[in-house]
Structures are given as structure tokens and as C-alpha cells.
N, CA, C and O atoms as a GROMACS GRO file, in nm:
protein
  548
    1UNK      N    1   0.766   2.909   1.741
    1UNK     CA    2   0.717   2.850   1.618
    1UNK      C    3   0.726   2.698   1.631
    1UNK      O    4   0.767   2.643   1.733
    2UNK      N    5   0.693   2.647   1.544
    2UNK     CA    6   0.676   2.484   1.510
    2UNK      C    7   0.721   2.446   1.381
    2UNK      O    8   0.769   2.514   1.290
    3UNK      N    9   0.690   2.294   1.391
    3UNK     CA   10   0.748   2.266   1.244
    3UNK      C   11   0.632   2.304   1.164
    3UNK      O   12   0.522   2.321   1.218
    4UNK      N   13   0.654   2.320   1.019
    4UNK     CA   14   0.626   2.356   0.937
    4UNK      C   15   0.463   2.272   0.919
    4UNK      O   16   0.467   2.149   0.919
    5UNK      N   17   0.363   2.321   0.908
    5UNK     CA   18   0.250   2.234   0.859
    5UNK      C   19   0.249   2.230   0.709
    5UNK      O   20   0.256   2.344   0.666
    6UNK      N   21   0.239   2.114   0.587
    6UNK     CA   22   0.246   2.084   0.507
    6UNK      C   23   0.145   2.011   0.465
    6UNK      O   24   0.108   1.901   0.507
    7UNK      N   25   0.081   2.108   0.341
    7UNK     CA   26  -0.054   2.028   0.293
    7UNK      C   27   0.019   1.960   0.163
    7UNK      O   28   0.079   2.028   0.079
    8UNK      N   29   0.008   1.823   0.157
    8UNK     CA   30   0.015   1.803   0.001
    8UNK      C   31  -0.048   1.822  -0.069
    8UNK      O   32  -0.016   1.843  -0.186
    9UNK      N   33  -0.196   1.819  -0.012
    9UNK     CA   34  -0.273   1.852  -0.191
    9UNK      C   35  -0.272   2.010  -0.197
    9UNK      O   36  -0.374   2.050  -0.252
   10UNK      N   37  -0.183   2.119  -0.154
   10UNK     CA   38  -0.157   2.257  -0.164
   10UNK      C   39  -0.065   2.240  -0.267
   10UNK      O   40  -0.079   2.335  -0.344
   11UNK      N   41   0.044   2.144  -0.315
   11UNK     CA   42   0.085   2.121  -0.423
   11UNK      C   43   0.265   2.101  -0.337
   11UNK      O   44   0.330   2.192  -0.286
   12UNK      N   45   0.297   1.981  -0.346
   12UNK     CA   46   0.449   1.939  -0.285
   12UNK      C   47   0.495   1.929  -0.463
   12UNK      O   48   0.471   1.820  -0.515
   13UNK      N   49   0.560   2.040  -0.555
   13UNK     CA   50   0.608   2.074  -0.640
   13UNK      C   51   0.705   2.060  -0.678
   13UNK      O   52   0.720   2.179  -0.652
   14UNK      N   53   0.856   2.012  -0.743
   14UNK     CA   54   0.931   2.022  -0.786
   14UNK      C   55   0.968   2.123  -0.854
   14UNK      O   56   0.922   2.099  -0.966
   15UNK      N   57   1.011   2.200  -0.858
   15UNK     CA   58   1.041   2.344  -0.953
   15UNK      C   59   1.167   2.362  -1.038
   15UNK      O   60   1.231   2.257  -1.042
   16UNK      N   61   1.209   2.435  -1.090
   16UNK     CA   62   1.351   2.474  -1.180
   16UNK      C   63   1.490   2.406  -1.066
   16UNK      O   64   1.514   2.402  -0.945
   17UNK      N   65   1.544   2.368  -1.179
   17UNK     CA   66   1.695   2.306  -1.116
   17UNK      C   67   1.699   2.224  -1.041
   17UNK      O   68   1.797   2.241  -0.969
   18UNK      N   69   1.614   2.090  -0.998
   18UNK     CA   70   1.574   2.007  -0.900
   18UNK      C   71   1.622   1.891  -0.953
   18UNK      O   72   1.587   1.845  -1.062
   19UNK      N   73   1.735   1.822  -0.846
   19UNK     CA   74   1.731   1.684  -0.859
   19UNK      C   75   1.679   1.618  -0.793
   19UNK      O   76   1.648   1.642  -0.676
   20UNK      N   77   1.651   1.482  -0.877
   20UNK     CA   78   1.549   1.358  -0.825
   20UNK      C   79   1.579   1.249  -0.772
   20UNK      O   80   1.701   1.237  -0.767
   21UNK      N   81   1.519   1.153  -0.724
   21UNK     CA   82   1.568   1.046  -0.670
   21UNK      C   83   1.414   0.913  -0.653
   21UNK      O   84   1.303   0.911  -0.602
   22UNK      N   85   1.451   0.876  -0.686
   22UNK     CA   86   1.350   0.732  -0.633
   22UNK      C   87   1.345   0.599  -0.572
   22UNK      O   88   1.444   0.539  -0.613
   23UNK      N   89   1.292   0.541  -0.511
   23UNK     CA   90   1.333   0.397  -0.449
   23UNK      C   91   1.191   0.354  -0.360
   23UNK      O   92   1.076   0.380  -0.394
   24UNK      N   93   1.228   0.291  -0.254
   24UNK     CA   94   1.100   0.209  -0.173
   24UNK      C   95   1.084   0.275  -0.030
   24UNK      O   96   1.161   0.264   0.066
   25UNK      N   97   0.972   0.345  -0.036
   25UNK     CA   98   0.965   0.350   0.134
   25UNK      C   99   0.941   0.266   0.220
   25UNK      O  100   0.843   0.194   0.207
   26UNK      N  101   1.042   0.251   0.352
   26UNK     CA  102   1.034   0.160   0.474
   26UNK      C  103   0.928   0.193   0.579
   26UNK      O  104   0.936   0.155   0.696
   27UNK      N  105   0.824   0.268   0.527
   27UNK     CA  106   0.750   0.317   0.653
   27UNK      C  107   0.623   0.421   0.592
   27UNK      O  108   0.650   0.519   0.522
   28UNK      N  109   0.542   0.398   0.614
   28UNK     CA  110   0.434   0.550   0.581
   28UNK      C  111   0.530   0.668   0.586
   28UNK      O  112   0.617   0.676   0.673
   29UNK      N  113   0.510   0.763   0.487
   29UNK     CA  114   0.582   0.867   0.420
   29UNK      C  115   0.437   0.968   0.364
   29UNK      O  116   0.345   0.932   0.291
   30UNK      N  117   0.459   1.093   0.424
   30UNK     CA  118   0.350   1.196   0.362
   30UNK      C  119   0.469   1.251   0.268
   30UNK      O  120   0.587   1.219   0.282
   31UNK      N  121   0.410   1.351   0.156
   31UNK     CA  122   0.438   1.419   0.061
   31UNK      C  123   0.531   1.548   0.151
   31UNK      O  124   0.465   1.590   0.246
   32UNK      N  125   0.634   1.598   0.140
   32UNK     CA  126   0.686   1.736   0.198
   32UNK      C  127   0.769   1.656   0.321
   32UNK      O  128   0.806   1.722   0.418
   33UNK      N  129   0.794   1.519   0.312
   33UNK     CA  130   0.826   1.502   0.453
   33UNK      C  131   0.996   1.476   0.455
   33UNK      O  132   1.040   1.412   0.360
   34UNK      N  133   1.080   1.516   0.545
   34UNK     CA  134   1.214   1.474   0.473
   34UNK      C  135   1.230   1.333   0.522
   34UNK      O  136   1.192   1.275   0.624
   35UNK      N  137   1.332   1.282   0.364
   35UNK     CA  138   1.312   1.141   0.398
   35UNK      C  139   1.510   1.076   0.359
   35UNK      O  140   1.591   1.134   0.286
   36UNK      N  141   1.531   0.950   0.436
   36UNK     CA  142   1.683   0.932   0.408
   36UNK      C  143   1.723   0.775   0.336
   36UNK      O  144   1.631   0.703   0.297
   37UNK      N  145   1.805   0.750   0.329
   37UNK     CA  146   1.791   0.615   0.270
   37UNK      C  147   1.862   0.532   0.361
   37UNK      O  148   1.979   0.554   0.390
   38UNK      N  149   1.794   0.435   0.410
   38UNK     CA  150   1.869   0.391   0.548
   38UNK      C  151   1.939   0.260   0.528
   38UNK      O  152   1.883   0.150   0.530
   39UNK      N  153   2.059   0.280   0.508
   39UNK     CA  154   2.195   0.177   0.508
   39UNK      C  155   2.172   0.023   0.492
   39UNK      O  156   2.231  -0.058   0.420
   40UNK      N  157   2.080   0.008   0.568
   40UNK     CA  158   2.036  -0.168   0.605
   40UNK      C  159   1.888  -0.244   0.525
   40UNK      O  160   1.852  -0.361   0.512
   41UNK      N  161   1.846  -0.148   0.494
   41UNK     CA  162   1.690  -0.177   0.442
   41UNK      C  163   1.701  -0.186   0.276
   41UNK      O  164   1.662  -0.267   0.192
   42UNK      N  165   1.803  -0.014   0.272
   42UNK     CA  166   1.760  -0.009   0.138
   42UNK      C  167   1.672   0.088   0.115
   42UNK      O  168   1.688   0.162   0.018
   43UNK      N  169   1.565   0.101   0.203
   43UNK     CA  170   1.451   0.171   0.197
   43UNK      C  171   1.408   0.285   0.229
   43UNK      O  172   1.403   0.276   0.352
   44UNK      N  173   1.358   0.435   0.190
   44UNK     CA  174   1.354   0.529   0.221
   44UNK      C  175   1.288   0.547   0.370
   44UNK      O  176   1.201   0.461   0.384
   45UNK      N  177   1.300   0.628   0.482
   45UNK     CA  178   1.272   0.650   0.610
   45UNK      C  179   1.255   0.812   0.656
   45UNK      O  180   1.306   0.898   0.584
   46UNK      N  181   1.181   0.849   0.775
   46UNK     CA  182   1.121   0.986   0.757
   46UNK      C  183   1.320   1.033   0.844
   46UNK      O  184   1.391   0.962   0.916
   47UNK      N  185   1.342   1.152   0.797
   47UNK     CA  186   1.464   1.167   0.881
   47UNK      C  187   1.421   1.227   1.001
   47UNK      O  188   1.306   1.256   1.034
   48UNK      N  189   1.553   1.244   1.074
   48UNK     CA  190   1.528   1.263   1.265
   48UNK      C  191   1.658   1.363   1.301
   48UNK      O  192   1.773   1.320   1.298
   49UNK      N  193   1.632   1.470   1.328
   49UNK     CA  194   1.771   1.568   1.381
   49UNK      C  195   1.849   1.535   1.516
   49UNK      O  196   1.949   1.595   1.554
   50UNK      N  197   1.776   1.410   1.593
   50UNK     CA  198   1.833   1.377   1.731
   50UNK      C  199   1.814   1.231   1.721
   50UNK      O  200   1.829   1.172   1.828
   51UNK      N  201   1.782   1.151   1.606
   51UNK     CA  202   1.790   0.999   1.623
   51UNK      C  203   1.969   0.985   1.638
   51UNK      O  204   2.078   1.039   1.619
   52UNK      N  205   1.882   0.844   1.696
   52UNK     CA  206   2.060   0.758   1.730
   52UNK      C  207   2.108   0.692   1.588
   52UNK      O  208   2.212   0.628   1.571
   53UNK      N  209   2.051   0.708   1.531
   53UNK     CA  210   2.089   0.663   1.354
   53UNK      C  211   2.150   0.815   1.268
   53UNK      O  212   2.098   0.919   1.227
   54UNK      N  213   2.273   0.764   1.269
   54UNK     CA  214   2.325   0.885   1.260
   54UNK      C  215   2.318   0.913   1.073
   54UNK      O  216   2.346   1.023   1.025
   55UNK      N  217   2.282   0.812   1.003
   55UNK     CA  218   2.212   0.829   0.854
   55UNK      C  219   2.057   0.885   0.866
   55UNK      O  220   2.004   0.918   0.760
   56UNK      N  221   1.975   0.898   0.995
   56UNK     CA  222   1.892   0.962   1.013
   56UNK      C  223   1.859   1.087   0.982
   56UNK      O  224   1.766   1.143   0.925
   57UNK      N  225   2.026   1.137   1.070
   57UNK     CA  226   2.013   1.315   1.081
   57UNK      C  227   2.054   1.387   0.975
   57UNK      O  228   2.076   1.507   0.988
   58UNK      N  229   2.073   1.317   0.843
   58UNK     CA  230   2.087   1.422   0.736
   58UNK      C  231   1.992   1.363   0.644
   58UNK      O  232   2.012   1.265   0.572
   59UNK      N  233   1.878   1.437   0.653
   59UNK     CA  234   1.806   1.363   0.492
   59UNK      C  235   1.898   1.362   0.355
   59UNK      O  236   2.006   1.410   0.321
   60UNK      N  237   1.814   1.296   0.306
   60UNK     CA  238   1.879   1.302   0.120
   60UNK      C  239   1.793   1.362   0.081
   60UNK      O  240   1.829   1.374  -0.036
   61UNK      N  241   1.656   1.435   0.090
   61UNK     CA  242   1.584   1.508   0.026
   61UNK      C  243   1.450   1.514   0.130
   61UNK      O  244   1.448   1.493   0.251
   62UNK      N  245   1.340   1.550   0.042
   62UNK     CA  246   1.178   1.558   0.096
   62UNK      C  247   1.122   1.510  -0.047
   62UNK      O  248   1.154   1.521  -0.165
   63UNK      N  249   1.017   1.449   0.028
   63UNK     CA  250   0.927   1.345  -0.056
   63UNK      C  251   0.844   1.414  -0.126
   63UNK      O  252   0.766   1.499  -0.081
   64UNK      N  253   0.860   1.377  -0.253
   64UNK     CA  254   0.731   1.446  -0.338
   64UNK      C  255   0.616   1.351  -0.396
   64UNK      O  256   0.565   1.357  -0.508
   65UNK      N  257   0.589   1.265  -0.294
   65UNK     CA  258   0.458   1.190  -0.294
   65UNK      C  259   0.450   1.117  -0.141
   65UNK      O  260   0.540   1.087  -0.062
   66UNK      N  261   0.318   1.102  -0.135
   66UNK     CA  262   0.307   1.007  -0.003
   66UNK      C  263   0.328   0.856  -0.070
   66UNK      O  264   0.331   0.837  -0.192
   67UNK      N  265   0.342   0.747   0.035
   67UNK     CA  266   0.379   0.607   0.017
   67UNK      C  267   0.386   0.559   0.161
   67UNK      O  268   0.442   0.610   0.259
   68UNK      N  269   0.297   0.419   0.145
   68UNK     CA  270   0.282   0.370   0.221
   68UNK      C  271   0.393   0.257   0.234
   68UNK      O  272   0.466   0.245   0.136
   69UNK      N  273   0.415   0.175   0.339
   69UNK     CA  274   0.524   0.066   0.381
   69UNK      C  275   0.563  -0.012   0.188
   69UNK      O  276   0.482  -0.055   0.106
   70UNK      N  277   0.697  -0.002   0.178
   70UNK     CA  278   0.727  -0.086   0.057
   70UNK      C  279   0.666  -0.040  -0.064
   70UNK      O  280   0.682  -0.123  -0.153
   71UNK      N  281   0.603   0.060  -0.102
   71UNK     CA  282   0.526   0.145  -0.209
   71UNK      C  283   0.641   0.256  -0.267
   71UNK      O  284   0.701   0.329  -0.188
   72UNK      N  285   0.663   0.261  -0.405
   72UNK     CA  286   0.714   0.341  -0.476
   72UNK      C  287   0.757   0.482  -0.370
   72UNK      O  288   0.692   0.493  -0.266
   73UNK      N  289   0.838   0.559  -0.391
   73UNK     CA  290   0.867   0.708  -0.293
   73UNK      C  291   0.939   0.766  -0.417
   73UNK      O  292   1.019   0.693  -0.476
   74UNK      N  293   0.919   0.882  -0.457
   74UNK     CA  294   1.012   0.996  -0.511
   74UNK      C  295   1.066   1.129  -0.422
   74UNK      O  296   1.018   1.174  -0.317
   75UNK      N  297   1.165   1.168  -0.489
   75UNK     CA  298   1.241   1.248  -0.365
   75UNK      C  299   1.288   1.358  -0.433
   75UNK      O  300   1.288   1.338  -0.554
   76UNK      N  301   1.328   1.464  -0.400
   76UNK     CA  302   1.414   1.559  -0.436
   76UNK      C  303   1.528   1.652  -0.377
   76UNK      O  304   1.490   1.759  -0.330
   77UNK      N  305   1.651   1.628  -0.374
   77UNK     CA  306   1.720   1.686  -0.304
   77UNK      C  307   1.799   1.803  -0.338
   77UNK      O  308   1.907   1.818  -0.279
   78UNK      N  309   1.761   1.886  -0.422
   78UNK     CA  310   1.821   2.008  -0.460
   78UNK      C  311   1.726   2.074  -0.578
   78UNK      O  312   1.708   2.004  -0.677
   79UNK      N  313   1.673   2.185  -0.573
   79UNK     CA  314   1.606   2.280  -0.659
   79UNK      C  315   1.522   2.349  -0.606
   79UNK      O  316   1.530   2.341  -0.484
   80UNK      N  317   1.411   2.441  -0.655
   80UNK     CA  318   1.335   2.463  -0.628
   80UNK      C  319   1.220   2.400  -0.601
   80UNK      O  320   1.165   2.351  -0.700
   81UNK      N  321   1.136   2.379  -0.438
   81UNK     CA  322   1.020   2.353  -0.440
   81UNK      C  323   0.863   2.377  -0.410
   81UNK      O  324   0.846   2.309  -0.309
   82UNK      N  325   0.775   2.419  -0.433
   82UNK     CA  326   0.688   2.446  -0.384
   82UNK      C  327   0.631   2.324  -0.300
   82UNK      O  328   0.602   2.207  -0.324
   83UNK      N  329   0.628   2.403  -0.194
   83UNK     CA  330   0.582   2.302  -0.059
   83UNK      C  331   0.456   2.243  -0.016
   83UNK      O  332   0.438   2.122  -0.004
   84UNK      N  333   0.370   2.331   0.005
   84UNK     CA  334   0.198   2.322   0.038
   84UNK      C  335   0.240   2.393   0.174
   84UNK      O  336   0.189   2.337   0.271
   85UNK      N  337   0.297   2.470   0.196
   85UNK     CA  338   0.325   2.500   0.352
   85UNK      C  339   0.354   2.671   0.342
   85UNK      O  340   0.387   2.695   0.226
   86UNK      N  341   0.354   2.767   0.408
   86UNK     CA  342   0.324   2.870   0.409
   86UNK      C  343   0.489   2.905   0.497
   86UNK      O  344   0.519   2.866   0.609
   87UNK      N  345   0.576   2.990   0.399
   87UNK     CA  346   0.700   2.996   0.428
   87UNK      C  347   0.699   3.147   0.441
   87UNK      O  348   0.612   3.215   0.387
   88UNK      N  349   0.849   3.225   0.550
   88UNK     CA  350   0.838   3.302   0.520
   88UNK      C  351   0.992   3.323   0.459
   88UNK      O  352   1.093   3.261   0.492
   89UNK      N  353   0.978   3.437   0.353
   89UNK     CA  354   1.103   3.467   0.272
   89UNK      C  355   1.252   3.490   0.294
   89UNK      O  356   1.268   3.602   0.344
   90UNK      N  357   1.338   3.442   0.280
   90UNK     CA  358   1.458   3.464   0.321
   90UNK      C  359   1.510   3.396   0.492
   90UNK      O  360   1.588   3.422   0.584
   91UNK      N  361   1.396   3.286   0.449
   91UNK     CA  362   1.435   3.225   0.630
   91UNK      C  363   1.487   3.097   0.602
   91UNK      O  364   1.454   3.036   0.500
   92UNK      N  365   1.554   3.057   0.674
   92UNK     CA  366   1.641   2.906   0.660
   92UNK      C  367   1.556   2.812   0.702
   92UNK      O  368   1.484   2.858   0.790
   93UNK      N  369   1.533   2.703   0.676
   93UNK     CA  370   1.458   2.585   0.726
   93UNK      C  371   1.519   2.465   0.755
   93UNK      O  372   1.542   2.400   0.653
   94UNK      N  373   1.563   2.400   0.881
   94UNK     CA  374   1.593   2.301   0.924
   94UNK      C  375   1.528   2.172   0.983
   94UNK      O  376   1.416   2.174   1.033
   95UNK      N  377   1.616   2.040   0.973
   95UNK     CA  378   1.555   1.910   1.004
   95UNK      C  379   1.496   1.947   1.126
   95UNK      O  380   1.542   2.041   1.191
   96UNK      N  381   1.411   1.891   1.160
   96UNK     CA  382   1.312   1.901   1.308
   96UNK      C  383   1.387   1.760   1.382
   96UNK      O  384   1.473   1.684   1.339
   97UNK      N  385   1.313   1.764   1.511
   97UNK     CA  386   1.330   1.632   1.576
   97UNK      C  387   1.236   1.564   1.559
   97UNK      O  388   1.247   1.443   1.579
   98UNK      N  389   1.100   1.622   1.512
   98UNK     CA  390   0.996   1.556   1.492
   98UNK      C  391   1.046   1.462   1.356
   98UNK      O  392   1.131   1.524   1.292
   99UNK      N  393   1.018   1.344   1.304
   99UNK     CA  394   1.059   1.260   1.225
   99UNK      C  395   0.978   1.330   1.032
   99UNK      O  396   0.861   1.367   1.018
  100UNK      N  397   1.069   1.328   0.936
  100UNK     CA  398   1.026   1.418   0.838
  100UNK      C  399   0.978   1.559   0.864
  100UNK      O  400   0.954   1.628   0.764
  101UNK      N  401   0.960   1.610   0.979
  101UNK     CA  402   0.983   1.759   0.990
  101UNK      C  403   1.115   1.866   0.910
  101UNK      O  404   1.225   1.846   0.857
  102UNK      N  405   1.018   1.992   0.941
  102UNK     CA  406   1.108   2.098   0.896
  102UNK      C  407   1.068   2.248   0.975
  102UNK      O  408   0.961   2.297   0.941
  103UNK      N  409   1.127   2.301   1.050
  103UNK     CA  410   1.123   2.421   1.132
  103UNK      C  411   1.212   2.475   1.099
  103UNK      O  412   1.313   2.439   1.039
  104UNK      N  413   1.164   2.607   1.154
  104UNK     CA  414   1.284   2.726   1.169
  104UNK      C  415   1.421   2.718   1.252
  104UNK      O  416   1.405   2.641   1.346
  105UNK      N  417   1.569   2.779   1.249
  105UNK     CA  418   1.623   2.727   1.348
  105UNK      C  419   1.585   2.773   1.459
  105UNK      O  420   1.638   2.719   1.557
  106UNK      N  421   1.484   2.885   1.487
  106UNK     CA  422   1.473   2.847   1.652
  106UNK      C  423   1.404   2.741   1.733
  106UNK      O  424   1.409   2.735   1.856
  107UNK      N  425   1.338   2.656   1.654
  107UNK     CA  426   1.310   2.474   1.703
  107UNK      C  427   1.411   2.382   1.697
  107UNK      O  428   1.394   2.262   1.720
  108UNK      N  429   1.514   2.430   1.667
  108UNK     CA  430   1.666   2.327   1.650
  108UNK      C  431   1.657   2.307   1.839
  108UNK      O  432   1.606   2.392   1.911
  109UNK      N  433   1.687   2.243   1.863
  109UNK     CA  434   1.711   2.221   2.041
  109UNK      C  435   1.796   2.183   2.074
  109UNK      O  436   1.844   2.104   1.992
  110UNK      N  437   1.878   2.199   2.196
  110UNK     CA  438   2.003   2.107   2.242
  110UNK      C  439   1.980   2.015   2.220
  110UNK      O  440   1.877   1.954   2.252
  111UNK      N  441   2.127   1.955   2.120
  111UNK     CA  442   2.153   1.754   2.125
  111UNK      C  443   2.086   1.755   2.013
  111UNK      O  444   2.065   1.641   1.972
  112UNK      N  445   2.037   1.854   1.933
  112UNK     CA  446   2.025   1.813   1.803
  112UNK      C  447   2.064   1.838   1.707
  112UNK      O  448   2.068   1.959   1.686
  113UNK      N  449   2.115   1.743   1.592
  113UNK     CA  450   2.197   1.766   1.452
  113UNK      C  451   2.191   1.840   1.363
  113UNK      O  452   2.116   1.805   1.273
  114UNK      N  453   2.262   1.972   1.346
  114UNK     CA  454   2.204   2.084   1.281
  114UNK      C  455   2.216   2.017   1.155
  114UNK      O  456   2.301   1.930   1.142
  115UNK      N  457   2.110   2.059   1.025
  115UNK     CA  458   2.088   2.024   0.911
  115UNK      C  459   2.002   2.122   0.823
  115UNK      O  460   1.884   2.085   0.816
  116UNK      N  461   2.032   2.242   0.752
  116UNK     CA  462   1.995   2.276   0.697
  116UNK      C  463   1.912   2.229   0.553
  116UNK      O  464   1.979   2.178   0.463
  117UNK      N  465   1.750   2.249   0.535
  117UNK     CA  466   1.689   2.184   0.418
  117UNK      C  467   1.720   2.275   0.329
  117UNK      O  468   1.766   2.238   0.222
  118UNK      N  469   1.693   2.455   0.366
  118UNK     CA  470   1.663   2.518   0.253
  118UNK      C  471   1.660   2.652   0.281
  118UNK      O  472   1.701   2.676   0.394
  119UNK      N  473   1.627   2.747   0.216
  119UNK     CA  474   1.581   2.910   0.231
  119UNK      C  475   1.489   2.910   0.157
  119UNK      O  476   1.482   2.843   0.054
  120UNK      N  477   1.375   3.011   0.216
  120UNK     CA  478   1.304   3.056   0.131
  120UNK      C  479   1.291   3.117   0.048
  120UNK      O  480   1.328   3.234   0.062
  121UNK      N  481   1.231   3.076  -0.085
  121UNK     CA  482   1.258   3.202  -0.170
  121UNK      C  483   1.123   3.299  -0.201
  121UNK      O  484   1.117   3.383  -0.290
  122UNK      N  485   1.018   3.267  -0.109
  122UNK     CA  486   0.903   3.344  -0.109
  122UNK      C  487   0.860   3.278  -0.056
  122UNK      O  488   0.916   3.175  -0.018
  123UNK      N  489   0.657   3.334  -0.015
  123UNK     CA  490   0.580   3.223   0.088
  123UNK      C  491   0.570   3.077   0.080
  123UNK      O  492   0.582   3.004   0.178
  124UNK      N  493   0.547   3.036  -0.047
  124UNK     CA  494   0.544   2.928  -0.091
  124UNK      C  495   0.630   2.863  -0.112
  124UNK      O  496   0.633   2.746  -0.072
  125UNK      N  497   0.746   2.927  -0.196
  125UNK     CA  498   0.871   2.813  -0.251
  125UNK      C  499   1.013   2.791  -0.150
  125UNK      O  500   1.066   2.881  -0.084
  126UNK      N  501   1.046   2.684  -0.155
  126UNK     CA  502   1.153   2.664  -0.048
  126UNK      C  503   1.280   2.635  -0.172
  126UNK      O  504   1.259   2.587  -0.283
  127UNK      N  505   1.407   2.677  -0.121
  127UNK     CA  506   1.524   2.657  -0.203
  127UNK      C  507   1.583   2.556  -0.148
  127UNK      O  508   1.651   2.576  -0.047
  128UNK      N  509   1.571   2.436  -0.198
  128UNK     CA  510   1.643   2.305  -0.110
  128UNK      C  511   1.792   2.296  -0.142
  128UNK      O  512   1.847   2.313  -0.251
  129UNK      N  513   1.836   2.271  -0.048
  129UNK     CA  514   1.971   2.272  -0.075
  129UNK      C  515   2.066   2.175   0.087
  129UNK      O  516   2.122   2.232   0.181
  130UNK      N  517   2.057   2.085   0.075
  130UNK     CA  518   2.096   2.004   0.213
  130UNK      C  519   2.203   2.026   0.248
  130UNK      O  520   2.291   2.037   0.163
  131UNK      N  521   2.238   2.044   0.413
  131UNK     CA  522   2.369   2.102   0.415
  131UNK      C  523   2.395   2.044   0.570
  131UNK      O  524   2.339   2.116   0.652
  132UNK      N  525   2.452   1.955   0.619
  132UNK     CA  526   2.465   1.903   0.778
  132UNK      C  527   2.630   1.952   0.783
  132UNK      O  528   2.729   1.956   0.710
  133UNK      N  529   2.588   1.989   0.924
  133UNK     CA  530   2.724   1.996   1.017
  133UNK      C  531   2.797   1.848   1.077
  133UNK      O  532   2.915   1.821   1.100
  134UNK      N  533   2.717   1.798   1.086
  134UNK     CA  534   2.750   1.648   1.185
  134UNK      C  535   2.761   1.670   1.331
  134UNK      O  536   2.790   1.580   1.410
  135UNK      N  537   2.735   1.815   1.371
  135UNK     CA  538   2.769   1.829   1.541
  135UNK      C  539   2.609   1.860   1.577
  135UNK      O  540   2.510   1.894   1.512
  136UNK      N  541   2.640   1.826   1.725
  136UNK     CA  542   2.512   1.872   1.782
  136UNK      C  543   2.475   1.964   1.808
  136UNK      O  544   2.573   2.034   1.831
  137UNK      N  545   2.398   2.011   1.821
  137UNK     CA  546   2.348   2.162   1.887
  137UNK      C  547   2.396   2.186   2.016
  137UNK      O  548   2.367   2.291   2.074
   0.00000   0.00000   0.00000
């Protein structure tokens, strides 16, 4: 498998019990993408399960809008969300190495930072719930 393909205009949703977050993205940001708040900027960034920025490897949520460099970003790091991405039920979803990715754990790879985003709670909706180990794979 791969990371997750994510349409935003399929609908990147906020659902029941979801907290929010807002601030500035440091970088082009799509909708569904996980994103962290990086120490020095200030500014939201796509996260990374094997960057050398170790505020990288745990997002604070996934973006529920796209934003370009220094443009508004909203976030959500706990509730229900509908994704735009085609999930299957009762499966765990973790940070990718790809930057704002999200795969299954069998794309987790050696040397990379396990980080749980979520479970599914059907095709569509993901149960976010962030959860890092701090060790590597």
C-alpha cells in the first residue's frame, strides 16, 4: 500500500468531538495533510516520520484547508474527520515519511518515528487521535 490519496474537494471535514487549532503556514499546505508547529518560525509545516526535526515527527493535527506560504492554516487534532480519502474500517493510520502523509502501518519503514494519526471508523471517516512513541522503527 501507499500513503493515503486525499481529495480535498471530496470534503477534508471536521466531525463530532474535534479540536481546533489555527495559525500561519510556513510552506504550501494541501487540505488532509498532517501539519506541526515548528519551534523557530512559529509557523505551521507538513510533518515527516524520519525528519531530523524531531518537532517534525509528531504532527499536532491535519489541515483542514489548503494555504499557501504565510496564509491563514486551520488544523484539527482530535475528533472525528471526514477525509476525502477512501479508508478502510478499523485500520490504524500513521505519519508517512512522505512530508504531510498518512499510511497504513505497513509503510512505517526502518528509522522511522512511529506516530499514530487515527483509526478508522468507516470508509470515509478517520478517528484522529495523535499518539507518538518517540522511538524509531
Amino acid at each position: 500500500m501507499a500513503d493515503l490519496s486525499i481529495t480535498a474537494a471530496n470534503c477534508v471535514v471536521s466531525g463530532t468531538g474535534q479540536r481546533r487549532f489555527s495559525g500561519t503556514a510556513g510552506e504550501a499546505i494541501a487540505a488532509g495533510k498532517t501539519i506541526y508547529l515548528d519551534p523557530t518560525s512559529h509557523k505551521y509545516m507538513l510533518a515527516d516520520s524520519n525528519s531530523a526535526t524531531v518537532a517534525a515527527r509528531k504532527p499536532d493535527g491535519i489541515a483542514l484547508n489548503s494555504a499557501a506560504l504565510n496564509q491563514p492554516i486551520n488544523g484539527m487534532s482530535d475528533g472525528d474527520l471526514t477525509l476525502g480519502a477512501t479508508l478502510t474500517p478499523n485500520t490504524p493510520y500513521y505519519q508517512s515519511d512522505t512530508p504531510g502523509g498518512i499510511c497504513p502501518i505497513a509503510d512505517v519503514g526502518s528509522g522511522e518515528y512511529l506516530c499514530q494519526i487515527g483509526i478508522a471508523k468507516s470508509s470515509t471517516v478517520l478517528s484522529v487521535g495523535i499518539q507518538a512513541t518517540g522511538v524509531a522503527n
